[in-house]
N, C-alpha and C positions, 0 to 999 in steps of 0.2 A: 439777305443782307443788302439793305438799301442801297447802300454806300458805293459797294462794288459794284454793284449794276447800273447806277448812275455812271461810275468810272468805264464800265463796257460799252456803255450807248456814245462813250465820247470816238470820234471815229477821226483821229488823226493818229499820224505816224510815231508821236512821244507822248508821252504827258510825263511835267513836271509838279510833281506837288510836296508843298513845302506845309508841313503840320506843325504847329502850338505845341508848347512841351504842357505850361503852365495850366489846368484845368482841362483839359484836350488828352493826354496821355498821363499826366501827372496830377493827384489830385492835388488841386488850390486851396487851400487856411489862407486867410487873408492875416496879414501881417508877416507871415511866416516866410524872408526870405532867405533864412539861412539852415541848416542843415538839409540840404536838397538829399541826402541821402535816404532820409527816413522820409521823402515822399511814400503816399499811398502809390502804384503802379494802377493805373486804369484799365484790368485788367481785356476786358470785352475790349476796347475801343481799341489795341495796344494787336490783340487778337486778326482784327479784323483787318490792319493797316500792314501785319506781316501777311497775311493773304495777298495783298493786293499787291503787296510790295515783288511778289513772284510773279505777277504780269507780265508778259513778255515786254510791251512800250512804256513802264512804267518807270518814273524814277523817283524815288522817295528822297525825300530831304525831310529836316529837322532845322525850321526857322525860331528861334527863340531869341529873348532878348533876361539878361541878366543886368542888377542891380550895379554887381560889382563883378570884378574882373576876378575875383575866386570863382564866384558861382559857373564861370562856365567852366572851370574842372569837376567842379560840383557835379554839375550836368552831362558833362562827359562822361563820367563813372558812373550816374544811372543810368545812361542810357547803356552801358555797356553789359550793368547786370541785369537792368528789363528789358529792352529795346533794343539788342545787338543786332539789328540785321540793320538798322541805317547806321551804313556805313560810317566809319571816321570823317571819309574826302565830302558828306553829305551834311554834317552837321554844323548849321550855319549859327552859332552862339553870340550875339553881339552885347559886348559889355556897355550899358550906359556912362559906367563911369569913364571906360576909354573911352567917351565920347560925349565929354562935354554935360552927362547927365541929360543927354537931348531924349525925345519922350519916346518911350517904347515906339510910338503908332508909326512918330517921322522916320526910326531908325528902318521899322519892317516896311513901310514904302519906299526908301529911296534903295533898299536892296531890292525890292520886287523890280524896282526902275529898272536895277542895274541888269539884271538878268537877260542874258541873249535870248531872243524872241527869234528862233531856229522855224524854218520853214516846217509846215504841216506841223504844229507843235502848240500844246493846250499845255497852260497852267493854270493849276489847283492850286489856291492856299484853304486851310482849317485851322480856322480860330476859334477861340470862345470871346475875344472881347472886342464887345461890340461898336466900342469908338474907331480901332482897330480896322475892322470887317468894313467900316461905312466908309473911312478915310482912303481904306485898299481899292473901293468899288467905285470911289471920286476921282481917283488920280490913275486908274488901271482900268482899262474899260475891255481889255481885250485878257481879263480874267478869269477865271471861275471860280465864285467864294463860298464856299459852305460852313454853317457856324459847327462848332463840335455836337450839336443835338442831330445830325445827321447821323451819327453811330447808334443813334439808341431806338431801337423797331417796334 
């Protein structure tokens, strides 16, 4: 498993890593933002992220960005019957519409900003979208970004 063993070669004391719901653990239809329920569950990728999530220095988050201010209960209840092991206190859901409808990219960097940057301590984001990925690796240089094709061997 690539994924993991990239995460073993990282030799600090935590890692924080914060995963994509949207195409990343949950399959994407484009247009499709509303019954997040009858997402597809990405199975393999989903697999591999509770592995890792049992690391001892590891800490799993769930960074995703929602349409509207339903969708992150939406999201919550999937992840609770595919994805329960990240945690409730872990699930970072940011509604655009509580927020001005500002764009996905600026809402997941000015969270990545916010994040304490703890001594001896790596964070991971996994995304699939690429405007996203470029924007995090602009403004975040003391990051480590991997697109979602990292799961697939």
């Amino acid at each position: 498993m690539y994924f993991k063993k990239c995460i073993d070669e990282i030799k600090t004391d935590k890692i924080k890593i914060f995963v994509d719901m949207d195409g990343v653990i949950a399959d994407y239809v484009v247009g499709e933002a509303r019954d997040y329920d009858k997402k597809r569950p990405l199975n393999t990728t989903i697999k591999q992220l509770e592995e890792v999530s049992h690391m001892n220095n590891v800490e799993l988050y769930i960074l995703s960005i929602s349409r509207m201010d339903v969708g992150v209960e939406e999201k919550n209840r999937w992840l609770d019957i595919n994805a329960p092991f990240f945690k409730k206190e872990n699930r970072i859901i940011i509604s655009r519409e509580s927020n001005n409808f500002e764009k996905s990219y600026k809402l997941k960097c000015d969270y990545i900003k916010s994040v304490t940057r703890e001594d001896n301590c790596t964070i991971v984001v996994i995304d699939d979208d690429c405007d996203i990925v470029h924007k995090l690796k602009e403004q975040n240089d003391d990051i480590i970004i991997f697109k979602d094709t990292v799961f697939v061997d």
